[in-house]
C-alpha positions as CSV (number, residue, x, y, z in Angstrom):
1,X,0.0,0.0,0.0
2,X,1.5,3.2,-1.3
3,X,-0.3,6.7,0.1
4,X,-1.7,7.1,-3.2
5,X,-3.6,3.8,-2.9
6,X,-4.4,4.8,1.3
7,X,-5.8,8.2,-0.3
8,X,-7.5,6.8,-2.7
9,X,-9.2,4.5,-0.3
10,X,-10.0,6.9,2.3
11,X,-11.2,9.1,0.0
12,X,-13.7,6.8,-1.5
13,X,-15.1,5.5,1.8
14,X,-15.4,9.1,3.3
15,X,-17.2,10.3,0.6
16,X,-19.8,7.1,0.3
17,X,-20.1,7.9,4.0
18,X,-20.8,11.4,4.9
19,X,-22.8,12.2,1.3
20,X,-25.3,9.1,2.5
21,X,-25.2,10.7,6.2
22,X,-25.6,13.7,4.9
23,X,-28.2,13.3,2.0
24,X,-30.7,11.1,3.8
25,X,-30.7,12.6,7.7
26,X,-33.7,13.7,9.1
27,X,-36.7,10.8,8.9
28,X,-39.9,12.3,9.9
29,X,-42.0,9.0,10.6
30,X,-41.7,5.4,10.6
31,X,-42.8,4.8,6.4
32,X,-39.9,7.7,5.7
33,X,-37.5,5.6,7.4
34,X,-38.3,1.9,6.3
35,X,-39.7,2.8,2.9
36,X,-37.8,5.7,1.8
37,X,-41.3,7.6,1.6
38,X,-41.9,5.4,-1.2
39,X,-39.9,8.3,-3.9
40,X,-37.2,5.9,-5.1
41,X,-37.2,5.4,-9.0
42,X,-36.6,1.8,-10.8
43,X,-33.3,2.2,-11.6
44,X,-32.3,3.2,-8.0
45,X,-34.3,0.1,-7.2
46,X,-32.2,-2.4,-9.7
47,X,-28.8,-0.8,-8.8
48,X,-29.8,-0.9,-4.6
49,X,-31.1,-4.6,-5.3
50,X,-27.7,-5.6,-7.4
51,X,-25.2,-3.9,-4.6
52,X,-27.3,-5.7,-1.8
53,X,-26.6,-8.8,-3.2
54,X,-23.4,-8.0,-4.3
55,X,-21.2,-8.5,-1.0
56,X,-17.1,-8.1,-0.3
57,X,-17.5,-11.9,-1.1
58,X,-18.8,-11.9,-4.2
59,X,-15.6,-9.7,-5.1
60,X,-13.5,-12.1,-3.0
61,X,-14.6,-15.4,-3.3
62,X,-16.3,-15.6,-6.9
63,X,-12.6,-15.1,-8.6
64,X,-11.3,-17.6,-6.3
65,X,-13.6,-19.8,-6.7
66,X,-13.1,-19.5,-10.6
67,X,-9.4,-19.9,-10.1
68,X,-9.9,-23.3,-8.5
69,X,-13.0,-24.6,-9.9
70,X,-13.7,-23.2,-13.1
71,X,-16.9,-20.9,-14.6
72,X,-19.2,-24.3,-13.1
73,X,-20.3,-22.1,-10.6
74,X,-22.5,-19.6,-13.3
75,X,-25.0,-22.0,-13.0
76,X,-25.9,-21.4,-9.5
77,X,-27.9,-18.2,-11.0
78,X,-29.4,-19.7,-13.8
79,X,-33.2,-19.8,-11.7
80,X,-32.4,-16.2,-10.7
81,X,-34.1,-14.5,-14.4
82,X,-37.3,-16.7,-13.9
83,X,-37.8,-15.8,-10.0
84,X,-38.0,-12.5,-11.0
85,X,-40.3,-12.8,-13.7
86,X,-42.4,-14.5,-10.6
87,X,-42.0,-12.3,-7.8
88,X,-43.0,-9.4,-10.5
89,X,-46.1,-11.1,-11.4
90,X,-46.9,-12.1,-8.1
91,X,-45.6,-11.0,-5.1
92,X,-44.7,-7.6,-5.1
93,X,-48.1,-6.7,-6.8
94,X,-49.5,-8.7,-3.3
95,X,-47.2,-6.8,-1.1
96,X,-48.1,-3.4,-2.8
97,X,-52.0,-4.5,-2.4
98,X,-51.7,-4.9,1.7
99,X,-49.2,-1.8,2.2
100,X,-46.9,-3.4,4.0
101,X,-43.8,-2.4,5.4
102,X,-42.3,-5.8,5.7
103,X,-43.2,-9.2,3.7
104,X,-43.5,-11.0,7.1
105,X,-46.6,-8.7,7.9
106,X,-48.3,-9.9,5.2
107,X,-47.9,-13.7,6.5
108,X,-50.3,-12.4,9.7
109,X,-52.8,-11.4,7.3
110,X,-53.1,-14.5,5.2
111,X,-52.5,-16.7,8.1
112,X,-51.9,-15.3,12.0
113,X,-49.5,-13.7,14.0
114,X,-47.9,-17.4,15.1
115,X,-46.9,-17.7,11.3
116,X,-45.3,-14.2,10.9
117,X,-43.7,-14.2,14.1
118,X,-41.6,-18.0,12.9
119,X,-40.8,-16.3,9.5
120,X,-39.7,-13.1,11.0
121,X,-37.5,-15.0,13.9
122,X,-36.5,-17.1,10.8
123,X,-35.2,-14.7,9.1
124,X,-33.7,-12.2,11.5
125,X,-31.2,-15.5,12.4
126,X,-30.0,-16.1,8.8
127,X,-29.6,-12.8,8.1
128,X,-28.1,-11.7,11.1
129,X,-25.6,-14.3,10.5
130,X,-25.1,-13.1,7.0
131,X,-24.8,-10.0,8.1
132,X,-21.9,-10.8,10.4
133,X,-20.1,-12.7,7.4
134,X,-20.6,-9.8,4.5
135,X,-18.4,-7.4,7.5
136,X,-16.0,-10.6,8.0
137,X,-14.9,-10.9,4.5
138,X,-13.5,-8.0,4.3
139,X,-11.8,-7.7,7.3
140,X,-9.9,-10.9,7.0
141,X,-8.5,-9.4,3.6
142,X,-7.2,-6.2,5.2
143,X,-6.0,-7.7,8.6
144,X,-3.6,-9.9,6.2
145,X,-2.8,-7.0,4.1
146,X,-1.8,-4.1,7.3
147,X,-1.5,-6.7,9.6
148,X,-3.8,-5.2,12.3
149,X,-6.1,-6.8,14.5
150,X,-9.0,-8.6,12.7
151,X,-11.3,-8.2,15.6
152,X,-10.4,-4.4,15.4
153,X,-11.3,-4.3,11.4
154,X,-14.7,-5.9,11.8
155,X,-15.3,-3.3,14.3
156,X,-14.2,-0.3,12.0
157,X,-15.9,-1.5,9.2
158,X,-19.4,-1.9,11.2
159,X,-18.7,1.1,12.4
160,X,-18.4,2.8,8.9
161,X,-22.4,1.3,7.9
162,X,-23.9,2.0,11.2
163,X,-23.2,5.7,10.8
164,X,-24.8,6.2,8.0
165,X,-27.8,3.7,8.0
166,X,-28.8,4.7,11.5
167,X,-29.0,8.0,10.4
168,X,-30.6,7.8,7.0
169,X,-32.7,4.3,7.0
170,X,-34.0,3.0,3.7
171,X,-32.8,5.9,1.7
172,X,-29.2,5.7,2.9
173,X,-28.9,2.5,1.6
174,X,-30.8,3.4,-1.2
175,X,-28.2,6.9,-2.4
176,X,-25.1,5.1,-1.4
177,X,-25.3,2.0,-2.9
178,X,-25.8,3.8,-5.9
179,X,-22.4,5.4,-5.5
180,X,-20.8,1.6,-4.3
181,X,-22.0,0.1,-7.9
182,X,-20.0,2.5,-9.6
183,X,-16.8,2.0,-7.7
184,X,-17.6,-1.6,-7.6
185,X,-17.9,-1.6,-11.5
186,X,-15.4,0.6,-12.4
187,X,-12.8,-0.8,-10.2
188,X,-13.7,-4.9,-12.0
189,X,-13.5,-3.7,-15.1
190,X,-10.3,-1.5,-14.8
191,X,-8.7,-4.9,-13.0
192,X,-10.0,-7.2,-15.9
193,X,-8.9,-5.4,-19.2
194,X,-5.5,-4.9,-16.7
195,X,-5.0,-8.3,-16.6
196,X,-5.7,-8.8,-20.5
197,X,-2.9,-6.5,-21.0
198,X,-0.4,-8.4,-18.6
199,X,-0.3,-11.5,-20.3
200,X,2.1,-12.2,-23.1
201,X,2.0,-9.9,-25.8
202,X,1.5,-12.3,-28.7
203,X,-1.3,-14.0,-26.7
204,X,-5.0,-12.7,-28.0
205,X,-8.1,-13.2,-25.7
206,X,-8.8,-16.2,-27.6
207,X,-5.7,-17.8,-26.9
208,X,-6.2,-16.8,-22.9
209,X,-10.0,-19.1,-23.4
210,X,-8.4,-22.1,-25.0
211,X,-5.7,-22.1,-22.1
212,X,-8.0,-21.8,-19.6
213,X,-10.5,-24.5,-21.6
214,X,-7.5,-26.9,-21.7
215,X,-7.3,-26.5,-17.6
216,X,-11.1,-27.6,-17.7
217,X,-11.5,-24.0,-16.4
218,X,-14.6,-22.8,-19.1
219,X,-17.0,-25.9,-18.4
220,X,-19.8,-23.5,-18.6
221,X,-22.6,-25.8,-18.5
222,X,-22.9,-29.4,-16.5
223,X,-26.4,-31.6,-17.3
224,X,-25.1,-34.2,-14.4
225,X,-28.4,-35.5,-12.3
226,X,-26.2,-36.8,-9.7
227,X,-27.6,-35.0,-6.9
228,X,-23.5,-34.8,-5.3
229,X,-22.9,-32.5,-7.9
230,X,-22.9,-29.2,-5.9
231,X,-23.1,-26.8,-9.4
232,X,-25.3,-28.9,-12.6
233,X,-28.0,-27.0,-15.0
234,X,-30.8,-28.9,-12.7
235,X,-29.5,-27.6,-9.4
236,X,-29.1,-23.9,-10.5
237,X,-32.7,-23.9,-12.3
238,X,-34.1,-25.1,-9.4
239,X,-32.8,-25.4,-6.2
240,X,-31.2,-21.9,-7.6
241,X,-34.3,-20.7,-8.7
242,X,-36.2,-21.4,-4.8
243,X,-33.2,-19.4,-3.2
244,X,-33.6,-16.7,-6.3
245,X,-37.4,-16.7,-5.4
246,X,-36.7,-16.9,-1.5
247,X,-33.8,-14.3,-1.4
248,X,-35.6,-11.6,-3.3
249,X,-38.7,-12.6,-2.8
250,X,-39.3,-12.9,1.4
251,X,-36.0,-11.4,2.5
252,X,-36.3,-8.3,4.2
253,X,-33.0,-7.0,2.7
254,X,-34.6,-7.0,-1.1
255,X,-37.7,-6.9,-0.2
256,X,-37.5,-3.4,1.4
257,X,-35.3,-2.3,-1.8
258,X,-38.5,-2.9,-3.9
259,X,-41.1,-1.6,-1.6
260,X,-39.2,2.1,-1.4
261,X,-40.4,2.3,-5.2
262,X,-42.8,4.7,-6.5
263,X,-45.0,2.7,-7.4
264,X,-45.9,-1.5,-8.4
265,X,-44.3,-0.9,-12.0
266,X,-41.2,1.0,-10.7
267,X,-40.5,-1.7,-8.7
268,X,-41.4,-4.5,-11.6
269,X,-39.1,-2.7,-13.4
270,X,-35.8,-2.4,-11.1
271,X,-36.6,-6.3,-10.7
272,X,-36.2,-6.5,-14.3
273,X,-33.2,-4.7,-14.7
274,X,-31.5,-7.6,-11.7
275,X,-32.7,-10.1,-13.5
276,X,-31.3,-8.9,-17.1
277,X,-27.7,-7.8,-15.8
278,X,-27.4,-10.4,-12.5
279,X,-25.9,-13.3,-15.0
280,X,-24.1,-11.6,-17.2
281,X,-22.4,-9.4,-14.0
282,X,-21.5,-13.0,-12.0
283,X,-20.4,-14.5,-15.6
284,X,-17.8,-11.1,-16.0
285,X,-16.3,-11.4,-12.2
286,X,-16.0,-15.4,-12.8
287,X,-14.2,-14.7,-16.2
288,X,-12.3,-12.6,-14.0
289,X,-11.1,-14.9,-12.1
290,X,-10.1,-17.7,-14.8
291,X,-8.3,-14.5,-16.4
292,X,-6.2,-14.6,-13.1
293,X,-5.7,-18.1,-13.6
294,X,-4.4,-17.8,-17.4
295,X,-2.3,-14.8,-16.1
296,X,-0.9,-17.1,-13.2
297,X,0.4,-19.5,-15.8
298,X,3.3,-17.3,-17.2
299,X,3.5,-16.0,-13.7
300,X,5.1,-16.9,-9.9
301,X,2.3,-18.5,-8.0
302,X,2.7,-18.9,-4.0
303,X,2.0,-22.5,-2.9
304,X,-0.8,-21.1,-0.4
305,X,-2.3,-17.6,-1.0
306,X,-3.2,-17.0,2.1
307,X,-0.5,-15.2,3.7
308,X,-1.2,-15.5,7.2
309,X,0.2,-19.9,6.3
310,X,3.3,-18.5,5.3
311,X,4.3,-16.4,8.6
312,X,2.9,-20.2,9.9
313,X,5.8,-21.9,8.2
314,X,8.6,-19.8,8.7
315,X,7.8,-20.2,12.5
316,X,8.0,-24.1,12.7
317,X,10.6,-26.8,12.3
318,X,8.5,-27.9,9.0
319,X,10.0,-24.4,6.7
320,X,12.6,-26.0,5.0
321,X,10.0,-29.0,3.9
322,X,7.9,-26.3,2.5
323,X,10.3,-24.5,1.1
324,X,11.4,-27.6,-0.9
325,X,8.2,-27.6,-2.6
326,X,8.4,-24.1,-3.3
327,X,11.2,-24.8,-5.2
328,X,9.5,-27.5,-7.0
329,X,6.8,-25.6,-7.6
330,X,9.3,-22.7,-9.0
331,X,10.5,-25.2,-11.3
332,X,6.9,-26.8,-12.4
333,X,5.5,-22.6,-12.9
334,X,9.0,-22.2,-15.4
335,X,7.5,-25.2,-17.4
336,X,4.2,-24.7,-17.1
337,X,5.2,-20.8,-18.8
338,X,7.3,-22.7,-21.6
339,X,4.3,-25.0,-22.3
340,X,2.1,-22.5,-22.7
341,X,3.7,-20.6,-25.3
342,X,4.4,-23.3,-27.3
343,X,0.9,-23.5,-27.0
344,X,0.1,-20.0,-28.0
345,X,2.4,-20.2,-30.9
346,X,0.2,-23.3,-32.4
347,X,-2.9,-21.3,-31.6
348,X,-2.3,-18.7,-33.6
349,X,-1.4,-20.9,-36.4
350,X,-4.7,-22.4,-36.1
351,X,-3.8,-25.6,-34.2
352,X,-5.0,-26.5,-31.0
353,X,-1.9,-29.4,-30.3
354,X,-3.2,-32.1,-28.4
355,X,-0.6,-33.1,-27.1
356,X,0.1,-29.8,-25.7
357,X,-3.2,-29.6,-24.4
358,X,-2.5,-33.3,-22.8
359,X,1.0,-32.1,-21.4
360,X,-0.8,-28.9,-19.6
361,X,-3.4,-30.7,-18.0
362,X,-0.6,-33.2,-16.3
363,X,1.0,-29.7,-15.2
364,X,-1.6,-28.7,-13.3
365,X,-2.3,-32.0,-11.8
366,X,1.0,-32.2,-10.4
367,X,0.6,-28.5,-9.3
368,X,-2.9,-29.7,-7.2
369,X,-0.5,-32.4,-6.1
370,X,2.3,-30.0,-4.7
371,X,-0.9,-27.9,-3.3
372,X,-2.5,-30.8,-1.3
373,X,1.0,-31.5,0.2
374,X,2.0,-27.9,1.4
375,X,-2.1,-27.9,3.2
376,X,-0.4,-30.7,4.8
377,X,2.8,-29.8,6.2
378,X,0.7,-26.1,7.0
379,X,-1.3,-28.5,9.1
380,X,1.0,-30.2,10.9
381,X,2.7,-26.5,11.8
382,X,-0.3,-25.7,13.1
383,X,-3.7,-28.3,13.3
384,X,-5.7,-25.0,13.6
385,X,-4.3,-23.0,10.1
386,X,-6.8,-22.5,7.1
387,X,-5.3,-24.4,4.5
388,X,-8.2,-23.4,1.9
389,X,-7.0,-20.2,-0.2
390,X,-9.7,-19.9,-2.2
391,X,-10.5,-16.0,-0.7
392,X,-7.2,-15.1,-1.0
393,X,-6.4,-15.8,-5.1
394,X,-7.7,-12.0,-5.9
395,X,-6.2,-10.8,-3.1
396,X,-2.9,-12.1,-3.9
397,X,-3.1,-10.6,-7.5
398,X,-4.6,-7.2,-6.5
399,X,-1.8,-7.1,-3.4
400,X,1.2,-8.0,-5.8
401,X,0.2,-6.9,-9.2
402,X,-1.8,-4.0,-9.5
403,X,0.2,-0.1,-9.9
404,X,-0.2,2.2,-7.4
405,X,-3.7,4.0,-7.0
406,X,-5.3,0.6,-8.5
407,X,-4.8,-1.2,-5.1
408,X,-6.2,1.8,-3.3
409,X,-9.4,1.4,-5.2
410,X,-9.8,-2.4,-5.2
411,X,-10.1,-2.3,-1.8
412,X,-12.4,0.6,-2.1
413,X,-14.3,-2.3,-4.2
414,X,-14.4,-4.3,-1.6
415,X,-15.3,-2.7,1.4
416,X,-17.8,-0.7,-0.7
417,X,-19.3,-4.0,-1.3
418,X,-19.0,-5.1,1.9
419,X,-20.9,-1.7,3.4
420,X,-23.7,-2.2,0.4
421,X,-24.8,-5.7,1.5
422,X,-24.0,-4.7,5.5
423,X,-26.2,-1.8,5.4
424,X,-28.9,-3.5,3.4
425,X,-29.1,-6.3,6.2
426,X,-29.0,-3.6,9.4
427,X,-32.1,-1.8,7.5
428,X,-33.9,-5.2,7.3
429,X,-32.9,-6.5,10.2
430,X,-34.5,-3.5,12.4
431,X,-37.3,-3.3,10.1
432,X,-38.5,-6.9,10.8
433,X,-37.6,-6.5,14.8
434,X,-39.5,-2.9,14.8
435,X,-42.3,-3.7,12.6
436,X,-42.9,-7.4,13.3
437,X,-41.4,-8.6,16.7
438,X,-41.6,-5.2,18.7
439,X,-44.6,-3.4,17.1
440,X,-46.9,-5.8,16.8
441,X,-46.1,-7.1,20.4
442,X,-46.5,-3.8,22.0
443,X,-49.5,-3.9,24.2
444,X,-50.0,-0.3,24.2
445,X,-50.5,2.7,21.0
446,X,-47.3,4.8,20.9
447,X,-46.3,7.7,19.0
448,X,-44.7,7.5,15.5
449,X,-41.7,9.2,16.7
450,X,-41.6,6.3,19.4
451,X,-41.0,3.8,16.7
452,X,-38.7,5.6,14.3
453,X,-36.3,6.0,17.4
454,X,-37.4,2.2,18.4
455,X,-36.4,1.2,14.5
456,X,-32.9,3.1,15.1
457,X,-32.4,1.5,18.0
458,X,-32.3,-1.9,16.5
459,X,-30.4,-0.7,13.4
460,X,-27.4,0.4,16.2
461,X,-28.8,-3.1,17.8
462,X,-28.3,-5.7,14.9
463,X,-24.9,-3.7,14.1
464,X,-23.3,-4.6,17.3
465,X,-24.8,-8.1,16.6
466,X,-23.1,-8.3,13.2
467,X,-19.9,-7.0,14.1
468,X,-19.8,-9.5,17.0
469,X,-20.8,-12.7,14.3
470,X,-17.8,-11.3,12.8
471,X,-15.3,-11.1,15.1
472,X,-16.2,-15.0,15.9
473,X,-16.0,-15.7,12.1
474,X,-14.1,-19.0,10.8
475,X,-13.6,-19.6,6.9
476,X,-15.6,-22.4,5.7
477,X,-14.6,-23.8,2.1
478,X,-15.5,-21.1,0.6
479,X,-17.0,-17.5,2.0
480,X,-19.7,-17.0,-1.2
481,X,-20.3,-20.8,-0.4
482,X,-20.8,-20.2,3.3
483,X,-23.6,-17.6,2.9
484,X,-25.2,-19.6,0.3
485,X,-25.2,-22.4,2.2
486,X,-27.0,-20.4,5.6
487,X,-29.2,-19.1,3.4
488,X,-30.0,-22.1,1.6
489,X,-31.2,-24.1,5.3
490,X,-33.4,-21.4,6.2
491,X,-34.8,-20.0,2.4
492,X,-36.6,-23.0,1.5
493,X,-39.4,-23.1,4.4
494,X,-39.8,-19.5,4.5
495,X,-40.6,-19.6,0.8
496,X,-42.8,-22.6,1.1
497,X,-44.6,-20.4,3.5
498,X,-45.2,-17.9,1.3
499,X,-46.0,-19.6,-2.1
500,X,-48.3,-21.8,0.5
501,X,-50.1,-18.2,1.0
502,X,-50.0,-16.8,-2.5
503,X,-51.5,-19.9,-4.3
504,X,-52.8,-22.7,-2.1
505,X,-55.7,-20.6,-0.7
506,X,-57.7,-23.7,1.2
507,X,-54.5,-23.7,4.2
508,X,-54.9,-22.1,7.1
509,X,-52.9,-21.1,9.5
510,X,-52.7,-23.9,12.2
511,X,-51.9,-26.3,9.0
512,X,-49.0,-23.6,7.8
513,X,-47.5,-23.2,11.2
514,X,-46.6,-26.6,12.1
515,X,-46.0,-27.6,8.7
516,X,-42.9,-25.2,8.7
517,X,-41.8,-25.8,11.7
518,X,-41.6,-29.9,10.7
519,X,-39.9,-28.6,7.3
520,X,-36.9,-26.3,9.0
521,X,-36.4,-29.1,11.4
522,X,-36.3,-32.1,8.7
523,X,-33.9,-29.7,6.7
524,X,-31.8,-29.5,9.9
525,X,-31.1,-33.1,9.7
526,X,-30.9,-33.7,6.0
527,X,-28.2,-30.6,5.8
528,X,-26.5,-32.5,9.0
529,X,-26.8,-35.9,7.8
530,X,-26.3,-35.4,4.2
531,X,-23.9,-32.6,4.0
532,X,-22.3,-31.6,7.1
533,X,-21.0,-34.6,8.3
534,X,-18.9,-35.0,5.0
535,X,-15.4,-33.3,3.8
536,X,-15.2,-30.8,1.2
537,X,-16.6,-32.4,-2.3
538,X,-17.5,-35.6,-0.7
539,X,-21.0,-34.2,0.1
540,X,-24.2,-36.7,-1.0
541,X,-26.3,-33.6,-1.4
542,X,-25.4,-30.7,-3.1
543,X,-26.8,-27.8,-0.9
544,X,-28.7,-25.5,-3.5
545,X,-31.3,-28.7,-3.1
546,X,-32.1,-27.5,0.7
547,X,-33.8,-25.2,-1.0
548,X,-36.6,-26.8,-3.1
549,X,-36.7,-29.5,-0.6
550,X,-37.7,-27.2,2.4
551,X,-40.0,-25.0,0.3
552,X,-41.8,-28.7,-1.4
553,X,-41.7,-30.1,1.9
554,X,-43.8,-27.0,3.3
555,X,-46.4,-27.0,0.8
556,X,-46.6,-30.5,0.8
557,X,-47.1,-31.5,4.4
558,X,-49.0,-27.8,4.5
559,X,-51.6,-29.0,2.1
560,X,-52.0,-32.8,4.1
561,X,-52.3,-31.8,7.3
562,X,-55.0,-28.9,5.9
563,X,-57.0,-31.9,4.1
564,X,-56.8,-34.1,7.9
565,X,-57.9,-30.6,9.6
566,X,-61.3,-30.7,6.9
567,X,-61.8,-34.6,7.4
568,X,-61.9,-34.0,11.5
569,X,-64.3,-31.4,10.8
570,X,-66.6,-33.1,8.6
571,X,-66.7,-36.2,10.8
């Protein structure tokens, strides 16, 4: 970090932090504060619902992810287009209809206050541990990078979104998110066409594809139906399309993006414009990442990108093992260059050399191979490292690659994301408490000025909460995996409470209640039974399915128990 890169940075966060401050302060009422007084136009809408979902680890984690695994992962949003065809045509029409300021109060209305209360508590646990991840992420990368405290980062960077969203509300989030997207997009797209122009001159974009393709890196599309296969076209169009449907559809977070439109169509529309450029955006920042991989070809690569292993190594009695495979690794990365130029040059005369392509492919399996080992002498330094690097591939790059100023504003990227999705979870997360839990419980009438400064409360509330998720944060595989994964346990029997009241009109709420409450526990034990208890890829259920089986389980066992209820009756 050069000052040019710390003024850059600071600048950046400043300003995203006192304009939002400064724009939005001064709420008069409760609907100014959770619905932005319902002024905010479609494409404030689309961008807002975009940056929400686009957290520090999407910026983080995605590239990584490509790096390891490959473009595989673009399926996971394949169901996201068609949810939001669905929640256009049906739920936010419904939502719009009761005047709502959360989706959970519509559940009392269909059904009873037992039913809203489970999906509120539901959520406000996901999402407040989502919440505390999305601040995480970020802080990890920057504790590695100045070497401060991480506990101390996660605090600063809570810090940084409480101040604005406790003082603004809906249309904080709203006006600086708008301002994240841009650094967020600029910044990927400066660090893309950068990398394009680091690679071997006589190398063309086309060349950088076919070396990636020949690292099995660009298998776009998988039609597997084994149900271990975490990322297929049948996973991502449905169990991606129930957590499309559930995320957007009966999450707070989006939800209250959407509502703060002017009107139904304004928010249709802002829906739209997610479900146009959401692919196409997670396609770009994959690429991104198996760009990094092509550039790490004619490039040093460390054995473990995440730093914090290497200060393990050079502590212990195992460095000089590791540094052996460094050097073997050294030597592999000088072939591995000379490979694929020889390569290159028989691209561009219009032959793909399959023995070339045969010989690259055995280079990166005895790279994976030198990989595994170093996890394992990092282990036996210390049994409590985290050997996976995934999170830190992009990292790496940005830290060692990127001219001054560049660095300043990737980071910018990332905490911008982080504070877009942090925000957007503190708004919901006070709205639901306020609105659903403390509201509605209240015995007595109060003033509206009683629950604006209730709502801020929790907003101050569920940011201490977050920021102390985070500071007791541990990497799973994967960080975009982890959130995915929380969400996916607890997305599918919300939704099937929802679609349950949307289209199956004969259930009632006794039927509804219990139903869920039999669905979140049975998904409990399938996730612990069939996924949990297994290592990293040797899962027997890939967990996007948690999804449609929680939501199918809920309408299911909703609509039996219903139909017993009417037999009692009758007899």
């Amino acid at each position: 970090m050069q000052l040019f890169d710390w003024i850059v940075l600071i600048v950046t966060l400043l300003f995203i932090v006192i304009y939002g401050a400064w724009k939005t302060k001064g709420s008069k009422n409760v609907e100014d504060y959770i619905l932005g007084g319902n002024e905010t136009p479609w494409y404030t809408v689309g961008l807002s619902v975009m940056a929400t979902q686009a957290s520090a680890i999407t910026f983080l984690s995605t590239p990584g992810q490509a790096y390891h695994d490959g473009m595989g992962f673009v399926q996971f949003y394949f169901g996201l287009p068609i949810a939001m065809v669905v929640i256009c045509l049906t739920f936010i029409p419904i939502y719009h209809k009761y005047k709502v300021y959360t989706a959970y109060e519509y559940l009392e209305k269909r059904f009873d206050l037992k039913t809203r209360s489970l999906a509120a508590i539901l959520f406000l646990f996901q999402r407040g541990l989502g919440t505390g991840i999305t601040i995480y992420a970020p802080a990890i990368i920057l504790s590695a990078i100045l070497g401060w405290n991480l506990n101390y980062m996660t605090i600063a960077i809570g810090v940084l979104v409480i101040i604005y969203t406790f003082s603004g509300g809906t249309k904080a989030v709203n006006v600086t998110q708008k301002q994240q997207m841009f650094v967020i997009m600029s910044g990927m797209l400066i660090t893309f066409f950068l990398i394009l122009h680091f690679l071997p001159n006589e190398m063309t974009f086309s060349n950088a594809l076919h070396i990636a393709g020949a690292n099995d890196k660009m298998n776009i599309v998988n039609f597997s139906v084994d149900p271990e296969e975490k990322y297929t076209f049948w996973s991502g169009i449905t169990g991606g399309f129930f957590l499309a449907l559930a995320y957007f559809g009966t999450d707070q977070s989006q939800v209250g993006r959407y509502l703060s439109g002017k009107s139904v169509r304004e928010s249709q529309m802002g829906l739209i414009m997610n479900g146009l450029l959401k692919v196409p955006m997670q396609f770009f920042i994959l690429l991104t990442g198996v760009m990094v991989f092509v550039f790490f070809q004619f490039n040093p690569v460390p054995l473990n990108f995440n730093p914090n292993n290497k200060v393990t190594i050079e502590k212990s009695q195992y460095k000089n093992e590791y540094h052996a495979l460094e050097k073997k690794l050294d030597a592999l990365s000088e072939d591995k260059k000379v490979i694929n130029l020889l390569y290159i040059d028989q691209l561009n005369q219009d032959y793909d050399n399959p023995i070339l392509r045969k010989e690259l492919i055995g280079l990166s399996a005895k790279e994976k191979d030198l990989r595994d080992r170093a996890k394992e002498i990092i282990l036996k330094a210390d049994s409590g490292s985290e050997t996976n690097d995934k999170d830190y591939v992009f990292f790496h790059f940005i830290l060692n690659y990127l001219p001054k100023g560049l660095i300043g504003l990737l980071l910018a990227v990332i905490i911008s994301a982080a504070m877009s999705s942090t925000a957007s979870g503190l708004n919901a997360l006070a709205s639901t408490t306020a609105i659903d839990i403390y509201k509605r419980n209240l015995k007595e009438e109060k003033s509206e000025k009683h629950y604006l400064n209730a709502t801020k409360f929790f907003t101050l509330f569920w940011g201490i909460v977050a920021i102390l998720f985070a500071s007791i944060g541990t990497l799973f595989e994967n960080l975009i995996q982890l959130v995915n994964i929380i969400g996916s346990i607890f997305y599918g029997t919300v939704l099937g409470i929802f679609l349950v009241g949307f289209y199956i009109k004969f259930v009632k709420a006794k039927a509804i209640f219990y139903s869920a409450l039999v669905s979140q526990i049975t998904i409990f034990i399938i996730y612990y039974y069939a996924i949990y208890i297994y290592p990293a890829g040797e899962e027997k259920l890939g967990y996007l399915w948690l999804n449609f089986i929680g939501a199918m389980l809920t309408i299911v066992l909703s609509s039996l128990m219903q139909l017993s209820i009417f037999r009692k009756e009758k007899s």
